[in-house]
Structures are given as C-alpha cells and as structure tokens.
C-alpha positions as CSV (number, residue, x, y, z in Angstrom):
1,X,-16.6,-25.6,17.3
2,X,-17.8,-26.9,20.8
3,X,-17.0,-30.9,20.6
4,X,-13.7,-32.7,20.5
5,X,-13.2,-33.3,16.8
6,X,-13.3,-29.6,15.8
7,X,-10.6,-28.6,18.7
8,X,-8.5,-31.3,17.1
9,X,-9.3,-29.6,14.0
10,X,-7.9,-26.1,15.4
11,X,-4.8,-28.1,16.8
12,X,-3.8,-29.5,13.4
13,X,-4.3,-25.8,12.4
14,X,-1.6,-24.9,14.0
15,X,1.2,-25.3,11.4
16,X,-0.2,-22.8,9.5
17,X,-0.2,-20.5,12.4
18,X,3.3,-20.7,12.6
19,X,4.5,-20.7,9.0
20,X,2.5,-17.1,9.2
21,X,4.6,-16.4,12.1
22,X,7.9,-17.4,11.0
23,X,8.5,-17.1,7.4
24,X,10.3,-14.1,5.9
25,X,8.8,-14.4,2.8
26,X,7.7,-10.8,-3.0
27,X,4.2,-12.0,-4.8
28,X,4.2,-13.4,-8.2
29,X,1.6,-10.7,-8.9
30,X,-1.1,-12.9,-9.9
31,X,-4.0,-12.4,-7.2
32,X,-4.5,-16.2,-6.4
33,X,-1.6,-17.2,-7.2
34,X,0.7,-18.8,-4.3
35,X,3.5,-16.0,-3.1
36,X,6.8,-16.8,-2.1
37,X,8.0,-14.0,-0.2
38,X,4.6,-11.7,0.9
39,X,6.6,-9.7,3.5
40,X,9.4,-7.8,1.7
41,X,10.8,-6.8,-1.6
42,X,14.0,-6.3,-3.6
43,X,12.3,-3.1,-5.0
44,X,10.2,-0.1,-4.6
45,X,9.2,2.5,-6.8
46,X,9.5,4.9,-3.8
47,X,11.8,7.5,-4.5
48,X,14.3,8.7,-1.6
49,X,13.5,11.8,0.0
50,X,15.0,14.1,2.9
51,X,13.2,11.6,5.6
52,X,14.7,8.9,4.2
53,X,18.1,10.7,4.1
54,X,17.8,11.9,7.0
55,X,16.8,8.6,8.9
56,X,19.3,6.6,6.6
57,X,22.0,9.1,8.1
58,X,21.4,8.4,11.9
59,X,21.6,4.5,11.1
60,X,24.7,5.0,9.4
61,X,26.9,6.7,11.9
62,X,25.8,3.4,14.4
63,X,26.5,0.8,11.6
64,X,22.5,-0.2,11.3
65,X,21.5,-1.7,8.5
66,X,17.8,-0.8,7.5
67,X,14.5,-3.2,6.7
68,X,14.0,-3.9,3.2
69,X,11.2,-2.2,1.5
70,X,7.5,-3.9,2.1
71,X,6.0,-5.7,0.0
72,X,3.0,-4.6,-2.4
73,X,0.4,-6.8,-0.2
74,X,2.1,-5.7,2.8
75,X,2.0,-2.1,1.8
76,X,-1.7,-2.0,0.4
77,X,-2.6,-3.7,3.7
78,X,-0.9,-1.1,6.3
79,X,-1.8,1.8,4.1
80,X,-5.7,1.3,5.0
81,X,-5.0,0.6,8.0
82,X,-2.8,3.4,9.2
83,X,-5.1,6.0,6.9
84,X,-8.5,5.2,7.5
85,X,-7.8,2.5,10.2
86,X,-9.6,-0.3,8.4
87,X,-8.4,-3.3,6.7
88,X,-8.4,-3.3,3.1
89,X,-11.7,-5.0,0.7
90,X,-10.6,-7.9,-0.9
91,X,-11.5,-6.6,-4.4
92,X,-9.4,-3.6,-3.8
93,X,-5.9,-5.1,-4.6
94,X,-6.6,-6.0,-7.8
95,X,-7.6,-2.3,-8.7
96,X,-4.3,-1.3,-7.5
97,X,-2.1,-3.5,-9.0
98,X,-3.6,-2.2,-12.5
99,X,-2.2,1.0,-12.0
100,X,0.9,1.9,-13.1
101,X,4.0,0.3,-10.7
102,X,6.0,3.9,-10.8
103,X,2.3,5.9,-9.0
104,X,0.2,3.0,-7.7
105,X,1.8,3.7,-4.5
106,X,1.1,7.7,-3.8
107,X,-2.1,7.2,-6.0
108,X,-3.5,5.0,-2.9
109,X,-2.3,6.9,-0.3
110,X,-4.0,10.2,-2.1
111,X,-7.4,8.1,-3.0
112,X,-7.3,6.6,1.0
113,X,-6.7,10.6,2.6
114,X,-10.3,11.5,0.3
115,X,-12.2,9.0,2.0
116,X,-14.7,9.0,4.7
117,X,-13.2,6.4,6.9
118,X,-10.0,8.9,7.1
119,X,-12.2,11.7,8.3
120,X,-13.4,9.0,10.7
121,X,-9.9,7.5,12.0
122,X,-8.7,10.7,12.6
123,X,-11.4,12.0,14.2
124,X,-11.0,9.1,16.7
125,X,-7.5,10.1,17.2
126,X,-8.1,13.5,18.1
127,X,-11.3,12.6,20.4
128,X,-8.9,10.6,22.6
129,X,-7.2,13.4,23.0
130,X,-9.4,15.7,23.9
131,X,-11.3,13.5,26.1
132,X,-14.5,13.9,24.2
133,X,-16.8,11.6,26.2
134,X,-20.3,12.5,28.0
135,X,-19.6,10.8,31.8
136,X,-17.4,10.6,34.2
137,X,-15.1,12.0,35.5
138,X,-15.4,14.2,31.9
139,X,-19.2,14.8,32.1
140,X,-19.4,16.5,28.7
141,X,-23.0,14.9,28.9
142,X,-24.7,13.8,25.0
143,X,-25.4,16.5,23.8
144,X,-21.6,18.2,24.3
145,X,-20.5,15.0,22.9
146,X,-22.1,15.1,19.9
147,X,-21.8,18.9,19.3
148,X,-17.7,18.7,19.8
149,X,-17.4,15.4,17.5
150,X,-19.1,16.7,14.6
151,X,-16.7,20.2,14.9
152,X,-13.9,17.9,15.2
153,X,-15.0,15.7,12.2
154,X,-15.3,18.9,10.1
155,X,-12.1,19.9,11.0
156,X,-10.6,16.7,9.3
157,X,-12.5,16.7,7.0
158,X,-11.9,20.0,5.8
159,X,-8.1,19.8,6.7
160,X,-8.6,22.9,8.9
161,X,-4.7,24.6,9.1
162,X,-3.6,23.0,12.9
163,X,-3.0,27.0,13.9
164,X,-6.6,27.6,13.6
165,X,-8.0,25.1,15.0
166,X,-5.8,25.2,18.2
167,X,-6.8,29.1,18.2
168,X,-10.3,27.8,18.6
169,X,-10.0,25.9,21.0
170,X,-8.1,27.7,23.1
171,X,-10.2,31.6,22.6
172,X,-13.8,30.1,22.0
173,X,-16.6,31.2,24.4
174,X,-19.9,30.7,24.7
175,X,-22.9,27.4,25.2
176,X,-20.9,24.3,24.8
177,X,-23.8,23.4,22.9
178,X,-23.9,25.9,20.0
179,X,-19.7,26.9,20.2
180,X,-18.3,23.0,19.8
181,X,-14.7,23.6,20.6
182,X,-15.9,25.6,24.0
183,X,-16.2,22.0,25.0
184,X,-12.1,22.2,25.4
185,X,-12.6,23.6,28.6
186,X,-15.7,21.8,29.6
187,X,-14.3,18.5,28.8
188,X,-11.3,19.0,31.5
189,X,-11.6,17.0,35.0
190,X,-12.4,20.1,36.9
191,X,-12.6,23.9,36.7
192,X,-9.7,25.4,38.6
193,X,-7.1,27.7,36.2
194,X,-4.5,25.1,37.6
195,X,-6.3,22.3,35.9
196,X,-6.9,23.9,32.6
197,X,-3.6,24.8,32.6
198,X,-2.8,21.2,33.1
199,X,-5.0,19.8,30.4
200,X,-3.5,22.8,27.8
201,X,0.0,22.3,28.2
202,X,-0.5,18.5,27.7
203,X,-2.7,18.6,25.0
204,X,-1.0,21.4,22.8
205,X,2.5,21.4,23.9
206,X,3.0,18.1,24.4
207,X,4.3,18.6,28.1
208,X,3.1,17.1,31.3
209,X,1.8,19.7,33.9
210,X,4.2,18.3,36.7
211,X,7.7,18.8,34.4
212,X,7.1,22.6,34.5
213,X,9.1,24.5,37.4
214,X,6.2,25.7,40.3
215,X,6.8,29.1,39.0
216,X,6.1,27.8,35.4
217,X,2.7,26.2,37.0
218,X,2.0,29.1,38.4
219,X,2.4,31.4,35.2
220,X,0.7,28.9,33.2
221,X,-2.2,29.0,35.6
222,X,-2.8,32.7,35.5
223,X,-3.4,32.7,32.2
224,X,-6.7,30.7,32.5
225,X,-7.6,32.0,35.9
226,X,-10.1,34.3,34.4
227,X,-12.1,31.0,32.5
228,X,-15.4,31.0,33.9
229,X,-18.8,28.5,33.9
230,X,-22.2,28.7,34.5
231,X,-25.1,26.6,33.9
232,X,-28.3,27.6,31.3
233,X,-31.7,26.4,31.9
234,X,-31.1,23.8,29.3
235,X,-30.7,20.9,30.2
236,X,-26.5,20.2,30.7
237,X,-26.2,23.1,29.2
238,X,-23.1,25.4,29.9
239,X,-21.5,28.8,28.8
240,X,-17.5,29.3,29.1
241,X,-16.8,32.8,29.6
242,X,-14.4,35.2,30.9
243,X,-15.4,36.6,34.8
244,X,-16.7,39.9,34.4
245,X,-15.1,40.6,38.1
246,X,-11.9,40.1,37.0
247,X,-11.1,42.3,33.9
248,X,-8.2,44.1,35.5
249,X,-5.2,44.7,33.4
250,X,-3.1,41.5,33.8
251,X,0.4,40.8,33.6
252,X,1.0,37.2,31.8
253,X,4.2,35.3,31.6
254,X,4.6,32.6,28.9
255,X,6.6,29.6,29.6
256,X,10.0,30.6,27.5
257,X,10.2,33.3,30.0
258,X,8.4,36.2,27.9
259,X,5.8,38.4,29.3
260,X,3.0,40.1,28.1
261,X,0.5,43.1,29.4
262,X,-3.2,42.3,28.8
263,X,-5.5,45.4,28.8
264,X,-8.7,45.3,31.0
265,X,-11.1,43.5,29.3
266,X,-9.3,41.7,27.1
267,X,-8.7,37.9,26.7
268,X,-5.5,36.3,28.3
269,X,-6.6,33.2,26.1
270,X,-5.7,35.2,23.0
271,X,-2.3,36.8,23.9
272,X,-1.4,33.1,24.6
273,X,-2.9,31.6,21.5
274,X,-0.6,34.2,19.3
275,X,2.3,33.1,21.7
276,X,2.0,29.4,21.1
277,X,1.3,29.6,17.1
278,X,4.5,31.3,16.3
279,X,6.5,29.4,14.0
280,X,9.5,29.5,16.1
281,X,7.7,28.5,19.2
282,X,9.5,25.1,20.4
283,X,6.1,24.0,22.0
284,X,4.0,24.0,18.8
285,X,4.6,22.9,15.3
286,X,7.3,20.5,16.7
287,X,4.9,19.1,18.7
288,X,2.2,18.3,16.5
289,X,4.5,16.6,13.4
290,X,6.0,15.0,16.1
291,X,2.7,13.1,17.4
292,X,1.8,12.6,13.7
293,X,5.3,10.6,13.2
294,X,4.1,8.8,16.2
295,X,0.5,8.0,14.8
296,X,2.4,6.6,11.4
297,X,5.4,5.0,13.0
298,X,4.5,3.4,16.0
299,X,6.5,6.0,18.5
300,X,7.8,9.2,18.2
301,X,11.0,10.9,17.1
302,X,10.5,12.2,21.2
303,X,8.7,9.6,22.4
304,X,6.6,9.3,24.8
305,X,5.2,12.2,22.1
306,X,3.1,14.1,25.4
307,X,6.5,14.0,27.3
308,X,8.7,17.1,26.0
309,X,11.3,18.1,28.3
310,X,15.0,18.9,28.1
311,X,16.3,15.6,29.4
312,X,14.3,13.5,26.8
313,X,15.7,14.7,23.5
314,X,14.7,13.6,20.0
315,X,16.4,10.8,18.5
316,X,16.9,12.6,15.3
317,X,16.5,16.1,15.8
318,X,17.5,16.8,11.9
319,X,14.3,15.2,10.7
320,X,12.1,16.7,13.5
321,X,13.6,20.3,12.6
322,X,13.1,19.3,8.8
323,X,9.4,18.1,9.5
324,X,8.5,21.2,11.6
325,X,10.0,23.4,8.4
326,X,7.9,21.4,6.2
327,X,4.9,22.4,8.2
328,X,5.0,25.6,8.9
329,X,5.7,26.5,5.5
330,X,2.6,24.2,4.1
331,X,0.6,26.7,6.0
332,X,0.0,24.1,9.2
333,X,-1.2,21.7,6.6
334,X,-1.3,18.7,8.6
335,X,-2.0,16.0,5.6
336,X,1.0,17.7,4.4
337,X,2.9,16.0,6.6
338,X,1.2,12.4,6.6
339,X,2.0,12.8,3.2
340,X,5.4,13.3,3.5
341,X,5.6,10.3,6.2
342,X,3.7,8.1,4.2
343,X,5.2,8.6,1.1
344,X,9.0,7.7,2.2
345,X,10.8,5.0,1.4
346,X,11.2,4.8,5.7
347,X,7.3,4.2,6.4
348,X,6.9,1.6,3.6
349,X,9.6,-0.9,4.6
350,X,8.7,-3.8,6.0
351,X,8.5,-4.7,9.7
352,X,11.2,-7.8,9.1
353,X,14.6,-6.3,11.1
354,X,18.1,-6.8,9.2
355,X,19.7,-5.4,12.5
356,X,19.7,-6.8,16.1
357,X,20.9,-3.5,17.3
358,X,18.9,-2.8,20.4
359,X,18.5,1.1,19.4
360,X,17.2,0.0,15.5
361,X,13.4,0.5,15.9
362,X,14.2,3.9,17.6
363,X,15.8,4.7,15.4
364,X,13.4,3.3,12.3
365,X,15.8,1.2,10.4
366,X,12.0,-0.9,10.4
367,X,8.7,-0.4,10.7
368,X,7.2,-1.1,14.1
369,X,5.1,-3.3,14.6
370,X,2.3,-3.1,17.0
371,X,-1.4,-4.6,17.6
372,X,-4.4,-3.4,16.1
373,X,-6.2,-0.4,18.0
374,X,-9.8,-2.2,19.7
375,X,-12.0,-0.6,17.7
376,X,-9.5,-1.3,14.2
377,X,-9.6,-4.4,15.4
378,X,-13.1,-5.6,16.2
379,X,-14.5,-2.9,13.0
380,X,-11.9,-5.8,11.0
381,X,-14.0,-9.3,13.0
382,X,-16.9,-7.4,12.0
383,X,-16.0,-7.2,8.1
384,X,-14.8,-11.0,8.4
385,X,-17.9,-12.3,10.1
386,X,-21.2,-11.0,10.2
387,X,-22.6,-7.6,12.4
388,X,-21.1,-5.4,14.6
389,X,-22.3,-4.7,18.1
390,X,-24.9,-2.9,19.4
391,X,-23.4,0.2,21.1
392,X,-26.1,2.3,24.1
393,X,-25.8,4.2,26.7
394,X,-28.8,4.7,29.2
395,X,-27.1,6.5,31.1
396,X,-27.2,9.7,31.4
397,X,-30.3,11.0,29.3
398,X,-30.8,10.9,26.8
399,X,-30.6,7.4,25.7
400,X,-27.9,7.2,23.9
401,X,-28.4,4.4,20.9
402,X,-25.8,3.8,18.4
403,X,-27.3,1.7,14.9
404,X,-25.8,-1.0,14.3
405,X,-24.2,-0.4,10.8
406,X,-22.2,2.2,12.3
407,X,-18.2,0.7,12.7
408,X,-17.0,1.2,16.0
409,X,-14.5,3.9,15.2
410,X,-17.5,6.4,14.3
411,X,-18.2,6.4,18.0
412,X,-18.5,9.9,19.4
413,X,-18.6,9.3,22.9
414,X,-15.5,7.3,25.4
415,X,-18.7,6.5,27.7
416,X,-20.1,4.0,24.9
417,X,-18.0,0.6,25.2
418,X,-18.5,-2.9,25.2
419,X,-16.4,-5.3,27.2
420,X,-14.6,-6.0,24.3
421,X,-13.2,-2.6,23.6
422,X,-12.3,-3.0,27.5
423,X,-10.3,-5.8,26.9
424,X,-8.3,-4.4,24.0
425,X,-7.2,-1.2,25.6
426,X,-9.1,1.5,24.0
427,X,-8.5,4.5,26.6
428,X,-11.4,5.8,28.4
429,X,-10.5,9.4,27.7
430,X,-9.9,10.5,31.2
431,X,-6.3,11.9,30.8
432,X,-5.8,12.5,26.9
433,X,-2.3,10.6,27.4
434,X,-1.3,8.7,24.5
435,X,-0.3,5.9,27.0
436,X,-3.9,5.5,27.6
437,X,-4.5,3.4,25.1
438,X,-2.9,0.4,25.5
439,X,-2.0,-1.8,22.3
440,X,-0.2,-4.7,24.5
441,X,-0.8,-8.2,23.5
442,X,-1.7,-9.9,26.7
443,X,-2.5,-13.8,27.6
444,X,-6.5,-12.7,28.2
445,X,-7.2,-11.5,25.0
446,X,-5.2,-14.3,23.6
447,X,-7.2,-17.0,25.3
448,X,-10.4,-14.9,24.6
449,X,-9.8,-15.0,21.0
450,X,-9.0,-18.9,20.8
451,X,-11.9,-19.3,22.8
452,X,-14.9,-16.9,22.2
453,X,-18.3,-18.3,21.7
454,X,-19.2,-14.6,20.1
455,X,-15.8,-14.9,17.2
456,X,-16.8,-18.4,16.2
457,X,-20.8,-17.0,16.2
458,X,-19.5,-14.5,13.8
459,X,-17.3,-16.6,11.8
460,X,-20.5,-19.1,11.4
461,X,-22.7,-16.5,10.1
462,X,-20.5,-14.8,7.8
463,X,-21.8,-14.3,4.3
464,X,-18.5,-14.0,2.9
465,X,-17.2,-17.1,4.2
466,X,-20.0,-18.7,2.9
467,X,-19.3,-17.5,-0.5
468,X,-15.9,-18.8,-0.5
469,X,-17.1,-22.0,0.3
470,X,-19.5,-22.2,-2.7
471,X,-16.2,-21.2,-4.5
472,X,-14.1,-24.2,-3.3
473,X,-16.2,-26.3,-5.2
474,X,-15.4,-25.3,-8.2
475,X,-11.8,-24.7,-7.2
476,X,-10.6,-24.7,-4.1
477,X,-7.0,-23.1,-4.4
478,X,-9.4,-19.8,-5.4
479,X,-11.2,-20.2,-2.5
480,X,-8.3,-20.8,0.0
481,X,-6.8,-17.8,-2.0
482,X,-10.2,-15.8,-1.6
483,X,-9.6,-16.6,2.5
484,X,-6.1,-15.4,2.7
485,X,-7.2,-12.3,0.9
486,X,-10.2,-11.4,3.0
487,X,-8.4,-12.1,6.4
488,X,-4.7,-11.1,5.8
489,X,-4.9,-9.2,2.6
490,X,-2.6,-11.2,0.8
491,X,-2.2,-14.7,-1.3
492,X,-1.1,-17.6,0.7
493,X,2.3,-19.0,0.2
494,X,2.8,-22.7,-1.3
495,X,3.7,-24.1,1.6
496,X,0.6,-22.5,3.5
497,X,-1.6,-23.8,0.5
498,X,-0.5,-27.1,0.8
499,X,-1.9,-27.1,4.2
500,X,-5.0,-25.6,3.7
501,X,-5.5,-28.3,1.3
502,X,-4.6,-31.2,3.5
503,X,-6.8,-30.3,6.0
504,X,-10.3,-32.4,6.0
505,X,-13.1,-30.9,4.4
506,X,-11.2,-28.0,2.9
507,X,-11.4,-29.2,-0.9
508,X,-15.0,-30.2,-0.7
509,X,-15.5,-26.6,0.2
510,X,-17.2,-28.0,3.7
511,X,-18.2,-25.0,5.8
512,X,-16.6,-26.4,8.8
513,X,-13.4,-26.7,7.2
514,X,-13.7,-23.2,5.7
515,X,-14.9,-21.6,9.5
516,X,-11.7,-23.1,11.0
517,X,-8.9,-21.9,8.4
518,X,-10.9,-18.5,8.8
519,X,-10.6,-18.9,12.7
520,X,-6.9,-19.9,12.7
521,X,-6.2,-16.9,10.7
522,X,-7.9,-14.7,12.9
523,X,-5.5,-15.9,15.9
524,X,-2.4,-15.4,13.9
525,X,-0.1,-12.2,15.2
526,X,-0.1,-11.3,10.8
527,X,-4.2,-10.6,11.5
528,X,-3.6,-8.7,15.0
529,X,-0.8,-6.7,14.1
530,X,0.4,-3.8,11.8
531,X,3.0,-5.0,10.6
C-alpha cells in the first residue's frame, strides 16, 4: 500500500478501528452471523468454585463489583492463547460450539492441555526462566541448549510432579551434555557459590538474592560452595561436580533458620533439595502456584511473582493458602492447578471492568488485559499472512539453522532473535526475572506495525486472504465474516459489517480492499491484546 490512495484507504479504515476499541458488545451463535455484544455475557455454564469464592470474598469486603463472564468467542480465543500461546484456527469454533453448552468449556481447555503447542508454550515459559540460551553472558553453547530444552520439553510434556523436577535440577551432576538439567548450574552468569546461590533462590523460591539478610547470603552460599566445573575434551563440553578437596563434614543452615549436618562426602545439594520440597516450606509450593496464577492472570496473587518478602504480602492470602493445598495434595501436579485457574468462573470473565476502583484488577474483579508475548504475536502474523522467519545463528559453532516451518515459540535458544522479537520485548534470558520480558505497548512498535513494508508483504501473500476474496464474490458478508474470524476470532458486529461493506472494493471481493480490512485489523489493540 505505498501510493496515496491506499493510505487514504487505511485512514477511512479507521472507524472500524475504533468501534473494535470502544464497544462493549453476546453472539447470536451463528458463525457468520453479525454479533451484537462479542465481549461479554449474561451467562456461563461455569460453575462457582473455591477460587471464585474466594476472590468474590476479597471484592466484597471493598464494595467491588466483578466483570461479567466472557463471552464464547472471547473465551475460545484466550483459551488458545493462554494454553498453547497460539491464536485459535478459524474452523475450530464451529467444532466447539457443537458440543454441549454445559462441557464445551472444560472439554477445550482438557483437548488444548493434550496438545503439542502446550508442551511448546510452556516450554518457552520455563526456558525464560532458566536462562536456556547458548551466548552471552549465559554461554550454555548449542549443544547445552539443545540438550536442556528437550529435558525441559519432556518434562511438560510428561507433566513431571514440580518436586521432582526441581530435585533434578538442583542434585544432578555430570556432562551438561548427556545430564540436561546439570545445565542449571552451567547456565548461571558465573561460577562462584554466591552466584548460584543467587540464581537458586530466585528461580525456585521466588526471592531476589539482595532481600536476604548478609547472614542469609552467606548460609545460602555455603550450600553450593562445594559445586564444581571443569571442561572435557569435547568441544564446550563441561562436567558439574562436587570438589573432591572439599568433602569435610559441613554444617548447613537453611534460610527459616534450621540447620543441618552433612556427612563427608555427601551432597549439600540434597539436604537442601529435601528442605525446600517440604510441603510446609513457605518458599516452595506457594511459589510455584503463585507464578502459575501469574502466567494465567496477568500478575500474581504476590506480584512481582520472583519478589517474596515480608513487606510485599499477597493480596489474597486465602486463595494462595487454598491453591498451595490444592497442589500439594495433587501430588505437585502442576496442570492441576492450571486447571483449577482456568476452569473458574474468575479467569473466564471478560476483560470489560464494572468497577473504577483503583485496587479491582489486583484484586481480579476482571481479567487483565495485556499485549501479546513477541513470539505469540509474530507465530499469530505468521498464521494471517504467509511464512515465518528464518531464525540462524552463526555464531558460535555450530551453525545454528532453525527451518522455517518451525513457529517462533519452538525456539530453543534466547541467542536466536530477529529484530522483531527485539522490538516486542521478548527477554534475552540473562537474569530469569519475569520483568524481563516486557509486554508494554509502546509508540515504536505502534508506528512499525502501521508502517511495515515486511506486515503488508505478508498480508499480500497470504493464501488465506486470498481465499476469502474468492469468497466475497459469491457473498461477501461470508467473506468479511471469514476475515473477522481469522484475525480476531470472532463474527463482526452490524455496525462493523456495515463498514466493511462500504468500503471500496470490499463487495467485489478486490484484493486490495480485502489486504486493507486484514491490515486495519491487525493494528487494532482486540488483535494485540489478551483480552
């Protein structure tokens, strides 16, 4: 859309834009047929459970009234993007509105937990955190990267109890090449018992190094002051181990203030692995279904959820103590507990506010919304409009070379980027902070997406788009439909129909036309956002 006319075009555009933006509008339940109200509903077949009770309780000792439920096409749409962090196929929302109204609901969320793009997601999730990426300042070099992914991505997939796998990472020795979750260690900015202290207490207990007491630091630090390196002849190779000089009996303190003896020889890892996993140990089940309400909600019930300390309490500590319960008596079953979140009445109500009381999204009387994750986001422009991007790394060797069919949330390494992925905050995995990834809207990527070259490439190539414009000739409502479905998951309203059809070109089914009601859509906050 280089010349005059077509910016025109985009200008005149605009009305739609904002009637995206500012209506507060349930479907009529035919696919194409124009909605009236796609935001919210009078009705969900969403039982109430304790998190609902529980939340419901906090809002009503401050006089907060909460969202009203979401929507069918507003639910459908943030369920795959929440579970499996892709948005929804078209063709999908017609297979669940034929189940039945009373089980369609948990029936998706069960299907969308099975599926490979899950395993994926989360899989990203838990590589930001521990910093899996081969350069610096991490230097977990290809072959580390790829060894830790995949034992991460079995982990999901098998729903490994969150116990065990935090055991592993924390007692595991060996080649970071043939023991994956060695790389714990080896993917730490340095080598010091101080620093692997650090990285530990921030990545398992949710606590920043600094917050801890010096004597804290200090006891924390003993305990990993006997984790040793050396290289192999392999190339990048290297074996964690404990330092042979050093097997002394040692006296360890925990951070609650209890001590332990550990014999000569044997593992200070351990004795603090079987501290931390108790059930009653405030710095570990707590934590954990804590960052998971964060992951689902938008912020946590402590949030920042990697800031635990006394003088940042949780907003509703009932419903932390309750989800921590729920956990540890599921056997650290971790879907457990996305079920339980995702299956309340509190995480499928719509975004739309009925309270302007400032502490209302704290305290989840809505759902919060928030922009799309970079690679969400530009896996979703891919789906819309043509092929993804061709991700490589040449340095270091081995040539790293990522095929092209693969979505951008499959990618192993934090090294591999793109100046897009840049631009929309993914984190570069230096720190494992959640505050590392920043899902800020700002005025760049705003501009970049009115104004890339590369979007409207892929919106002109797009085999889907081209599709729907075969279909406008025949009818054109199905095809504006069609648009609204593949971009925002939804039918249009009347209102928005009537302006798709006003617009030149749109009910001959001209390709232009169809390029620049799929372009306005794209810039539209209903696209960017969970919502």
């Amino acid at each position: 859309m280089p010349d005059t006319n077509n910016n025109l075009k985009r200008l005149l555009l605009l009305p739609i834009i904002v009637l995206l933006l500012a209506h507060s509008l349930v479907s009529t339940g035919a696919d194409d047929a124009p909605a009236s109200n796609p935001y919210e509903s009078e009705w969900t077949p969403t039982a109430v459970g304790e998190i609902d009770r529980l939340v419901q309780q906090e809002l009503s000792k401050r006089g907060i009234e909460a969202a009203m439920p979401a929507s069918e096409e507003v639910f459908f749409r943030r369920a795959y993007l929440d579970i499996t962090g892709s948005i929804p196929p078209p063709q999908a929302f017609r297979k669940f509105r034929q189940v039945e109204p009373e089980i369609r609901r948990g029936a998706l969320i069960e299907a969308l937990m099975e599926t490979d793009a899950y395993k994926d997601y989360w899989t990203l999730k838990w590589s930001d955190l521990l910093r899996i990426k081969a350069e610096f300042p991490i230097n977990l070099w290809p072959n580390g990267v790829q060894a830790y992914h995949r034992w991460v991505r079995e982990a999901v997939a098998a729903n490994m109890p969150y116990d065990e796998f935090v055991r592993k990472l924390l007692s595991s020795s060996g080649s970071n090449f043939r023991v994956p979750p060695v790389n714990f260690y080896r993917a730490i900015e340095g080598e010091k018992a101080e620093t692997i202290a650090s990285a530990v207490s921030l990545t398992l207990m949710g606590v920043r190094f600094d917050s801890w007491s010096s004597e804290q630091q200090a006891d924390m630090a003993n305990i990993f002051s006997r984790v040793a390196y050396k290289k192999t002849d392999e190339w990048k190779e290297e074996i964690v181990y404990l330092d042979p000089a050093r097997y002394s009996p040692l006296e360890i303190t925990f951070p609650d203030g209890s001590k332990t003896a550990v014999v000569a020889g044997e593992d200070p890892r351990i004795a603090f692995a079987d501290w931390l996993i108790q059930p009653d140990n405030p710095w570990f089940a707590g934590i954990i279904v804590n960052r998971a309400w964060f992951w689902l909600m938008g912020r946590g019930l402590i949030h920042e959820p990697d800031d635990i300390r006394d003088d940042n309490p949780a907003v509703n500590p009932a419903l932390l103590a309750y989800l921590e319960k729920e956990f540890v008596g599921s056997g650290y079953d971790i879907k457990h507990i996305f079920r339980l979140i995702l299956n309340s009445r509190t995480w499928q109500q719509s975004s739309i506010p009925r309270s302007d009381d400032p502490e209302a999204e704290a305290l989840f009387a809505h759902y919060v919304v928030r922009r799309l994750d970079a690679e969400v986001l530009y896996d979703a422009l891919r789906v819309l409009g043509g092929q993804g991007e061709i991700y490589q790394s040449p340095v270091p060797e081995p040539f790293t070379f990522v095929p092209e069919y693969n979505r951008t949330i499959e990618l192993a390494d934090g090294s591999i980027t793109s100046q897009f992925l840049e631009k929309f905050g993914r984190p570069s995995r230096d720190t494992g902070l959640e505050l590392e990834r920043d899902n800020e809207f700002s005025v760049e990527q705003s501009m970049y997406l009115l104004n890339s070259s590369e979007i409207q490439e892929r919106i002109n190539a797009s085999q889907q788009l081209r599709d729907i414009g075969r279909l406008a000739k025949q009818n054109p409502r199905r095809s504006i439909a069609a648009l609204y479905r593949l971009v925002l998951s939804r039918s249009p309203t009347g209102q928005e129909l009537a302006y798709a059809e006003s617009y030149p070109g749109m009910l001959e089914g001209e390709k232009q036309a169809i390029n620049d009601l799929c372009w306005a859509l794209i810039n539209s906050k209903e696209f960017l956002f969970r919502h």
